[in-house]
C-alpha positions as CSV (number, residue, x, y, z in Angstrom):
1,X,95.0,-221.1,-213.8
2,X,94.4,-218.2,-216.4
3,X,97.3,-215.9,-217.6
4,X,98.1,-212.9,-215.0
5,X,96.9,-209.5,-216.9
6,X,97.0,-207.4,-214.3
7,X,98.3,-207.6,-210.3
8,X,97.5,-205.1,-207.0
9,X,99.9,-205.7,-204.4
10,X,99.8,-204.3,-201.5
11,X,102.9,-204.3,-199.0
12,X,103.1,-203.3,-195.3
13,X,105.0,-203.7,-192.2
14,X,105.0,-202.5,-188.6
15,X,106.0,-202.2,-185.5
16,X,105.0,-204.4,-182.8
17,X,105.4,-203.1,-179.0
18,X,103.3,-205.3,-177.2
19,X,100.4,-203.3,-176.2
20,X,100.3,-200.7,-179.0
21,X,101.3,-201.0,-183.0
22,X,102.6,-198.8,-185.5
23,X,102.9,-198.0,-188.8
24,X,106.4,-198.7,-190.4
25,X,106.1,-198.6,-194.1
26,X,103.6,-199.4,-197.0
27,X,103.4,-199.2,-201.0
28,X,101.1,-200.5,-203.5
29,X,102.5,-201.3,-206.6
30,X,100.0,-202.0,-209.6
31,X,101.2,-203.9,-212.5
32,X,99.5,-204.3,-215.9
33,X,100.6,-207.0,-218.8
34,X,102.2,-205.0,-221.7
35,X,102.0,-207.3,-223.5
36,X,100.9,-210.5,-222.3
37,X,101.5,-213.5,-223.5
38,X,98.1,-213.6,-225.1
39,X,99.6,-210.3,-227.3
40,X,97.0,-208.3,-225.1
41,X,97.7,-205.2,-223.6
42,X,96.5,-203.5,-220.2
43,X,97.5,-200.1,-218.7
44,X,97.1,-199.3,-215.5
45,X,94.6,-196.0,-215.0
46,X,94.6,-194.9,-211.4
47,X,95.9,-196.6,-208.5
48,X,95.7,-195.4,-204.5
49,X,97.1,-195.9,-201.0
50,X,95.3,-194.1,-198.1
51,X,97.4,-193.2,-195.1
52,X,97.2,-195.7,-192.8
53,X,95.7,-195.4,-189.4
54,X,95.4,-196.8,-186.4
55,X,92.6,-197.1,-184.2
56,X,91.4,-198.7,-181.2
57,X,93.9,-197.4,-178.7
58,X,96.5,-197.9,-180.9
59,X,96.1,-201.5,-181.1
60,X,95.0,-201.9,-184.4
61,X,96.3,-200.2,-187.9
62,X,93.9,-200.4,-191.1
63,X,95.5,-200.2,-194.5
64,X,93.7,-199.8,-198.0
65,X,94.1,-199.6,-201.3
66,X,93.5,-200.6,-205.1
67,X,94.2,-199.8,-208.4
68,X,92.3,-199.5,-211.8
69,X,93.2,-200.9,-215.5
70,X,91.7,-201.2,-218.8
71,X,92.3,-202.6,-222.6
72,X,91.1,-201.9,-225.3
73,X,92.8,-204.6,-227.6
74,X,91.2,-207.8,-225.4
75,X,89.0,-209.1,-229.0
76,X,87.3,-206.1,-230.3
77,X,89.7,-203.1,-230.7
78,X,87.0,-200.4,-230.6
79,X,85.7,-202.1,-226.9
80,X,87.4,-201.3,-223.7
81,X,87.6,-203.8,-220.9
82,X,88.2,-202.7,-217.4
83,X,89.5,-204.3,-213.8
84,X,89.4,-202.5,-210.7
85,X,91.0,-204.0,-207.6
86,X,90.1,-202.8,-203.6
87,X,92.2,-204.5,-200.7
88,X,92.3,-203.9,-196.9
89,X,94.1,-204.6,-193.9
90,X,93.4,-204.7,-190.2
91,X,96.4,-205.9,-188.1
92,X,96.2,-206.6,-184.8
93,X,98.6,-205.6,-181.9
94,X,98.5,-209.6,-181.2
95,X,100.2,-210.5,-184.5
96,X,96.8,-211.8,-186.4
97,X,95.0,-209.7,-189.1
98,X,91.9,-209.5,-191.4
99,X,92.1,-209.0,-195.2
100,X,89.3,-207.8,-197.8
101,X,90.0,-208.1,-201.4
102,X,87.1,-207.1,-204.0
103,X,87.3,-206.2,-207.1
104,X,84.7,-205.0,-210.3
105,X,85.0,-205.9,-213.7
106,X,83.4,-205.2,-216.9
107,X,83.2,-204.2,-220.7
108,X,84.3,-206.6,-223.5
109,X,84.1,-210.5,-222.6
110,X,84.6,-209.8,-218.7
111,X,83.0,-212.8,-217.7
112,X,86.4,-214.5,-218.6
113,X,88.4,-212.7,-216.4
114,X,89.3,-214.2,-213.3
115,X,90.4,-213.1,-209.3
116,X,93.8,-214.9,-208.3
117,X,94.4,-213.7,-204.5
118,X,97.7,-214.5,-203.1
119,X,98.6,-214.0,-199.2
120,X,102.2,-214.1,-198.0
């Protein structure tokens, strides 16, 4: 286990009335280290939520959303380093869901980084 640099979370809830769902409330909150405890430091560049929607006669709501962030002090202070995070949610009108996290990453030394997902 690496040090956290930067962190996407994404946080939903909904109504459940048997048959059909509904939307209650959602945020995405991006985080960057600044510092970190490596004396690094990460900003966060863009970040999105699109309205969620539901779909198949109301018995299932989709969620997305993600957030981008760079360095540029990682080694090298003239290279930038960048992170970009994508997640998605499908929950089902019978209480079970599907997730999709991806993410991209690339510049200075990238091939250190690392992709911690965390479900609760």
């Amino acid at each position: 286990m690496g040090v956290d640099l930067t962190k996407t979370t994404l946080n939903f809830s909904w109504y459940d009335y048997g048959m059909t769902i509904a939307h209650k409330s959602s945020s995405l909150n991006p985080w960057a280290a600044n510092p970190s405890s490596l004396g690094t430091h990460w900003y966060v560049s863009d970040s999105w939520k699109k309205d969620p929607y539901l779909y198949y006669e109301e018995q299932k709501l989709s969620i997305e959303g993600g957030a981008s962030y760079y360095n540029y002090d990682f080694l090298d202070d003239e290279s930038i380093t960048e992170v970009d995070h994508f997640i998605s949610v499908d929950i089902q009108n019978d209480a079970t869901y599907d997730y999709t996290v991806d993410w991209g990453r690339r510049g200075e030394s990238w091939v250190t980084l690392d992709l911690d997902v965390e479900v609760n």
